[in-house]
C-alpha angles and dihedrals in degrees: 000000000000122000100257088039094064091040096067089058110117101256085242085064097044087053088044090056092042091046087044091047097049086048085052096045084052088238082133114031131185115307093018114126118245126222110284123224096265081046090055104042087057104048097035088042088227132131125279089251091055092045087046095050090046088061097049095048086053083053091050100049088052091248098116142027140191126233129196112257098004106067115231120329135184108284116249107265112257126256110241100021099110134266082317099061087219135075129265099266129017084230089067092059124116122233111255097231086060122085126220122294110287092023122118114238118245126267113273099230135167090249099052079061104047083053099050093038088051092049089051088057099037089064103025109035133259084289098064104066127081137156087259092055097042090054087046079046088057097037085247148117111288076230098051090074092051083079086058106036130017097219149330093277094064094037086055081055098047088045089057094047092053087048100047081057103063099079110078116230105231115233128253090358121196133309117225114085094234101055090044095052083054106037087051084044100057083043086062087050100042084053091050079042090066093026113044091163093068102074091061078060111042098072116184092220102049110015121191117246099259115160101187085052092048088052100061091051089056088050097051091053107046090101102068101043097126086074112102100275090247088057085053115049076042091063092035102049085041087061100044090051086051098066100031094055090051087048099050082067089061102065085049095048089048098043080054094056088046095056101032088047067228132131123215088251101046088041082058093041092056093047098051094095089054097039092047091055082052096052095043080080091087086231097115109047094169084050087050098058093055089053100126104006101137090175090064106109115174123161140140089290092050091046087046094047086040101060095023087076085041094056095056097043088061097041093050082054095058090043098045098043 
């Protein structure tokens, strides 16, 4: 190809032959995550919708895949292809939506899109999805969803109600008003845990309409229905913010690490020159007296432990008065 030749490529198909080569050099082998579209945009220097078409022509062509809480990875090579596990050439793929010659494709139901829709957001993030990548994600037309579901608002909804499902209610539970509270209020965190997207969904003010959601917080509190109903839906609604405000902070430390190639720690670990010249003011006594403790872990998980145990000391005084 000559030089003006390739430049003339669209940038989406520049990224796709880098991605593919690097597939074929085994620089990225099966399993590996791929850039993702921050990653590319970054690297390729293109917009988030190009980064975002490059991914779903790779998809297309079978060479990636995403998985649910990890983000796209590298396919796993096909069987029969030759010493190389994949086909000649990454055009004569099949799309992975579409089933063998002389198949029939599968049914196009609500619930094949709430799945593929959920597994785009488990590994990108809520922003990725969109009615356009859940249909390349099926291998079908973006207007083909539309008889299934009526928009991305209510496929957002359907998507946290198959999450909040995920977690199994344990019957009967316990009985004392207190283990139960917690133990329905580290079920709301461990959801948020596999789906960081959800927080940024489940608003207090105008909550969507979600009834397995809506189900662990009746479970959890079983237990203390003899409270004025008013009591109650107060100490319910003050839980499930709880853990709810602590989680909205996880899609945005993981889209940062994303984007830093940085964890929290090391973030902290790089900043401790600067934060300890802050500190040698003399302004910020309680900051001062953490200067050098290397044992001191705190993270999402130790806030939420933390006040989790707060929170129901406070709330054992008020029950028990």
């Amino acid at each position: 190809m000559t030089r003006s030749a390739a430049s003339a490529e669209p940038p989406y198909v520049r990224i796709v032959n880098e991605i593919r080569r690097r597939i074929a050099a085994g620089e990225l082998a099966a399993g590996d995550r791929v850039p993702s579209t921050r990653g590319i945009t970054r690297e390729f220097g293109v917009a988030m919708a190009t980064a975002t078409k490059a991914l779903t022509a790779l998809r297309q062509q079978g060479l990636v895949q995403v998985l649910p809480g990890i983000g796209t990875v590298v396919a796993q090579p096909r069987t029969g292809t030759g010493s190389g596990g994949r086909t000649a050439g990454p055009a004569r793929q099949a799309r992975p939506a579409r089933p063998p010659l002389g198949e029939p494709a599968p049914e196009l139901t609500r619930e094949r899109i709430v799945l593929a829709a959920l597994g785009i957001a488990d590994g990108e993030g809520l922003s990725a999805v969109s009615m356009r990548r859940v249909a390349a994600e099926l291998g079908v037309a973006a207007m083909a969803l539309y008889r299934h579901v009526p928009g991305k608002d209510e496929l957002v909804v359907l998507m946290a109600d198959e999450a909040a499902g995920r977690g199994e209610l344990p019957e009967p539970g316990p009985s004392d008003w207190r283990e139960r509270l917690e133990q329905g209020t580290r079920l709301q965190w461990e959801m948020y845990r596999r789906h960081p997207w959800l927080a940024q969904v489940m608003s207090m003010t105008r909550p969507p309409l979600v009834p397995n959601a809506m189900a662990i917080v009746e479970w959890s509190m079983r237990t203390l229905d003899h409270l004025d109903p008013t009591d109650m839906i107060h100490v319910a609604v003050t839980m499930v913010n709880y853990a709810r405000g602590t989680a909205v902070n996880l899609e945005a430390e993981a889209e940062a690490e994303h984007s830093t190639g940085i964890t929290s720690t090391q973030y902290l670990d790089a900043n401790e020159e600067a934060l300890s010249a802050i500190v040698a003011s003399g302004r910020f006594p309680m900051y001062s007296s953490l200067a050098g403790r290397h044992d001191l872990e705190i993270d999402l998980d130790t806030i939420f432990e933390f006040g989790l145990r707060r929170m129901l000391d406070g709330i054992e005084v008020f029950v028990t008065r």
